[in-house]
C-alpha positions as CSV (number, residue, x, y, z in Angstrom):
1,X,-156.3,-90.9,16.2
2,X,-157.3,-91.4,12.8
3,X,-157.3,-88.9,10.3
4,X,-155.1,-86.6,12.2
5,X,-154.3,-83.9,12.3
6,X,-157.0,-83.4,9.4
7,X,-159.9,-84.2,11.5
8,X,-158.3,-81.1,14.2
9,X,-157.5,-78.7,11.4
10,X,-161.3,-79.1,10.3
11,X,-162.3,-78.7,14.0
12,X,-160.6,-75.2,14.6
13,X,-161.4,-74.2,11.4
14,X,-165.4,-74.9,12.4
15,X,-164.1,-72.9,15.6
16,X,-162.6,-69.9,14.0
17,X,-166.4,-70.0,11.5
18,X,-168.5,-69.9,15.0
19,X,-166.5,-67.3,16.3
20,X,-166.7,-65.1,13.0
21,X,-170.2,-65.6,13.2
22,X,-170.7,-64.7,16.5
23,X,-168.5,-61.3,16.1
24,X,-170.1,-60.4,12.8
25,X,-173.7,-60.7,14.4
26,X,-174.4,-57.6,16.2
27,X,-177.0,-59.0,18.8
28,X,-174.5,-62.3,19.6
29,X,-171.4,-60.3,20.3
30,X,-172.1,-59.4,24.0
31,X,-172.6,-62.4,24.8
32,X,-170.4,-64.3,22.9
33,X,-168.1,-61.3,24.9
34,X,-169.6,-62.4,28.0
35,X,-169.3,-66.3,27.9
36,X,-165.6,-65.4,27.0
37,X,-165.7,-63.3,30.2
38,X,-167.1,-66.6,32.3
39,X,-164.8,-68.9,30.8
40,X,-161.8,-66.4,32.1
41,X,-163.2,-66.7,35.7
42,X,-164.3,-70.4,35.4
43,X,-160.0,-71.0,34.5
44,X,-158.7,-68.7,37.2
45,X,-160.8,-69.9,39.8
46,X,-159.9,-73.8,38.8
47,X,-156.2,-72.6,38.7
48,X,-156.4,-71.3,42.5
49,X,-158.2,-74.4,43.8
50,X,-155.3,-76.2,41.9
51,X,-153.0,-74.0,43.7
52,X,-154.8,-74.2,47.2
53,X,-154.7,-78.3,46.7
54,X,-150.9,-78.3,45.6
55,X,-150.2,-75.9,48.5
56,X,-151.4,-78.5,51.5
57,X,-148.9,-81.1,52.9
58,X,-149.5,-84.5,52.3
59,X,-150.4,-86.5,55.0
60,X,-149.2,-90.1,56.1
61,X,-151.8,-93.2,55.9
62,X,-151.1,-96.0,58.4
63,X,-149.9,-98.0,55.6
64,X,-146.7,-95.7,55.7
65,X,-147.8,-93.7,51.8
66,X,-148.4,-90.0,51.8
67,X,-151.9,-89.2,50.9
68,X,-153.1,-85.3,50.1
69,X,-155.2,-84.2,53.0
70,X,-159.2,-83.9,51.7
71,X,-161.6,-81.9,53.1
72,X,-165.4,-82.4,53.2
């Protein structure tokens, strides 16, 4: 990538500005709070579908390959 890591220091550093923002502010903080909040539960329930998927045995095709099992 060009520029880097320049280009990802100035991002998180843009980041670390929105986030002071929001925490200094006193009417954004709960919700800056909350999104932080749906974020958490957005990652754990992706991580437990992850898990669910990993956790199901792969099933033969007819051309002989193992395929993951999908369900509609």
């Amino acid at each position: 990538m060009p520029k880097f890591p320049w280009l990802t220091v100035v991002g998180l550093v843009i980041l670390a500005a929105i986030f002071t923002v929001g925490f200094i502010g006193e009417d954004s903080r709960p919700q800056l709070l909350r999104t932080f909040g749906l974020v958490a539960v957005l990652a754990v329930g992706c991580w437990m579908n992850h898990r669910k998927r990993d956790a199901q045995p792969p099933v033969e095709s007819p051309e002989g390959d193992k395929q993951p099992v999908l369900i509609d």
